[in-house]
C-alpha positions in Angstrom: -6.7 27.3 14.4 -9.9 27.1 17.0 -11.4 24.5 14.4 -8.2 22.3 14.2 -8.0 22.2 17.9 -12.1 21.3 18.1 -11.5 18.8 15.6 -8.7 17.0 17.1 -10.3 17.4 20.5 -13.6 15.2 19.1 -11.2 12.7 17.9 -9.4 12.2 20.9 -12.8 12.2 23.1 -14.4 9.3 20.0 -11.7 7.0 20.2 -11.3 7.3 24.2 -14.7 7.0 24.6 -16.0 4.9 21.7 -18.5 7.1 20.9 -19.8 8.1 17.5 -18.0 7.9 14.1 -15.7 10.4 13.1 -16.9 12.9 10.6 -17.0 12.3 7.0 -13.9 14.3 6.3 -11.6 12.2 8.3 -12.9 9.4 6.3 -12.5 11.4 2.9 -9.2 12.2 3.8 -8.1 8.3 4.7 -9.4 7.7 1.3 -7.7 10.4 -0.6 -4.2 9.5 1.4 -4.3 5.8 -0.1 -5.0 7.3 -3.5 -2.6 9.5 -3.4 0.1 6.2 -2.4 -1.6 4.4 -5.0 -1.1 6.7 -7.2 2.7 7.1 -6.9 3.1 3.2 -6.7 1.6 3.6 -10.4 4.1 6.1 -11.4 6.6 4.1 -9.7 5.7 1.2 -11.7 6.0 3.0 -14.9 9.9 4.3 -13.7 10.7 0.8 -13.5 9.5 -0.4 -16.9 6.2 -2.2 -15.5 2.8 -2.1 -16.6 0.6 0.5 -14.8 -1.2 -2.3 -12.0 -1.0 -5.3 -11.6 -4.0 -7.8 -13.3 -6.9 -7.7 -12.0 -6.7 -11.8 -11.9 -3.5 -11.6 -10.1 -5.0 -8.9 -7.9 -7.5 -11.5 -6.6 -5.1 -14.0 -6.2 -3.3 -11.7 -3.5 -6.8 -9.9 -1.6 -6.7 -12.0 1.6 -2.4 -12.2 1.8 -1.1 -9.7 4.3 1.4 -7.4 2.7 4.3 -8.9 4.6 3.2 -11.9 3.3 3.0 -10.3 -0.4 6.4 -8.9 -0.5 8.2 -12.1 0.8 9.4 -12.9 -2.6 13.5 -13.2 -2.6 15.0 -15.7 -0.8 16.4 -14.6 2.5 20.1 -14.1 1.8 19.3 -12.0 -1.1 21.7 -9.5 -2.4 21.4 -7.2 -4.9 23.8 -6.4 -6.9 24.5 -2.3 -7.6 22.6 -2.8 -10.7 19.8 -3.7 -9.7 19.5 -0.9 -7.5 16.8 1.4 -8.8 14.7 -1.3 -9.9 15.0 -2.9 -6.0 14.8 0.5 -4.2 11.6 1.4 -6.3 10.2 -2.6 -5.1 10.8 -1.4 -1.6 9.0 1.8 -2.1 5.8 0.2 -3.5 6.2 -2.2 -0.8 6.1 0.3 1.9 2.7 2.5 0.2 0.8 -1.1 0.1 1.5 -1.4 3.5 0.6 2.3 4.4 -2.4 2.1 2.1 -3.7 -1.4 3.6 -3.5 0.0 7.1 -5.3 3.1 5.9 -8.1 0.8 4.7 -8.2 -1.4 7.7 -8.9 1.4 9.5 -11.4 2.8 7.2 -13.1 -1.0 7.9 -13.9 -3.7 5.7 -17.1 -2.6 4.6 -15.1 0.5 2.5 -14.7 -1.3 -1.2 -12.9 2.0 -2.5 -9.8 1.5 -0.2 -10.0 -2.1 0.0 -10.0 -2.3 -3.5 -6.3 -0.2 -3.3 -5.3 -2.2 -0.6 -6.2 -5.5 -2.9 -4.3 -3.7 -5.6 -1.2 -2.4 -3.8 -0.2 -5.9 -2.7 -0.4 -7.0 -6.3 1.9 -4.3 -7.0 4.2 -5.2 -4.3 4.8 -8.9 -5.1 5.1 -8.1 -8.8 7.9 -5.5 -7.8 9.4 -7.6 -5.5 9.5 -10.0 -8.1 10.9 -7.6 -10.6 13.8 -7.3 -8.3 14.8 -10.9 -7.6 14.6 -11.2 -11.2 17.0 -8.5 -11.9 19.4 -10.2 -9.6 19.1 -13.6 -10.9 17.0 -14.5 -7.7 14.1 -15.0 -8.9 12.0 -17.7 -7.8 
């Protein structure tokens, strides 16, 4: 308990003070968060009948897009209809990890290619899942 406290005590003095890095572990753990999202946006994938990831073509076509910017895919007035459901509600749920897992590896900094490269990848995801679900509704663009 003494560590936790010590630990969460140097964080709170490094980011009021801007003082050294925090320790390896906190970035370790960052890391292992967004693979863990990433992770269950691939299994997520799979429960919807889509292929593992996205391209890694597609991927590239999506690394400087913001994620809001990756899930606008349906138009604005879009419905969807009760069976679509599961399909759209997983869409939303790969959409909400990208966005998690980008903001993990913004804060983890641009230089960190492991978690930018899931942040490049979960975007991919998203639009392709968003996509999945406007074309389950007949929305699709």
């Amino acid at each position: 308990m003494r560590a936790i406290a010590v630990a969460l005590l140097a964080a709170l003095v490094w980011s009021s003070c801007g003082g050294a890095p925090p320790p390896e572990h906190w970035r370790e753990d960052k890391r292992n968060e967004g693979a863990i999202l990433w992770a269950q946006s691939r299994d997520w994938r799979r429960e919807a009948h889509m292929p593992l990831g996205p391209s890694h073509a597609f991927e590239l076509q999506l690394a400087r897009t913001p994620v809001k910017d990756a899930k606008r895919v349906c138009p604005d007035n879009h419905e969807v209809p009760k069976t679509c459901d599961d399909v759209c509600n997983l869409s939303d749920a790969i959409c909400d990890n990208a966005e998690t897992i980008c903001k993990l590896a913004d804060e983890l900094g641009k230089d960190d290619t492991f978690a930018q490269d899931k942040c490049t990848s979960a975007k991919a995801s998203c639009r392709e899942a968003q996509q999945r679900c406007c074309d389950c509704s007949g929305d699709g663009k």
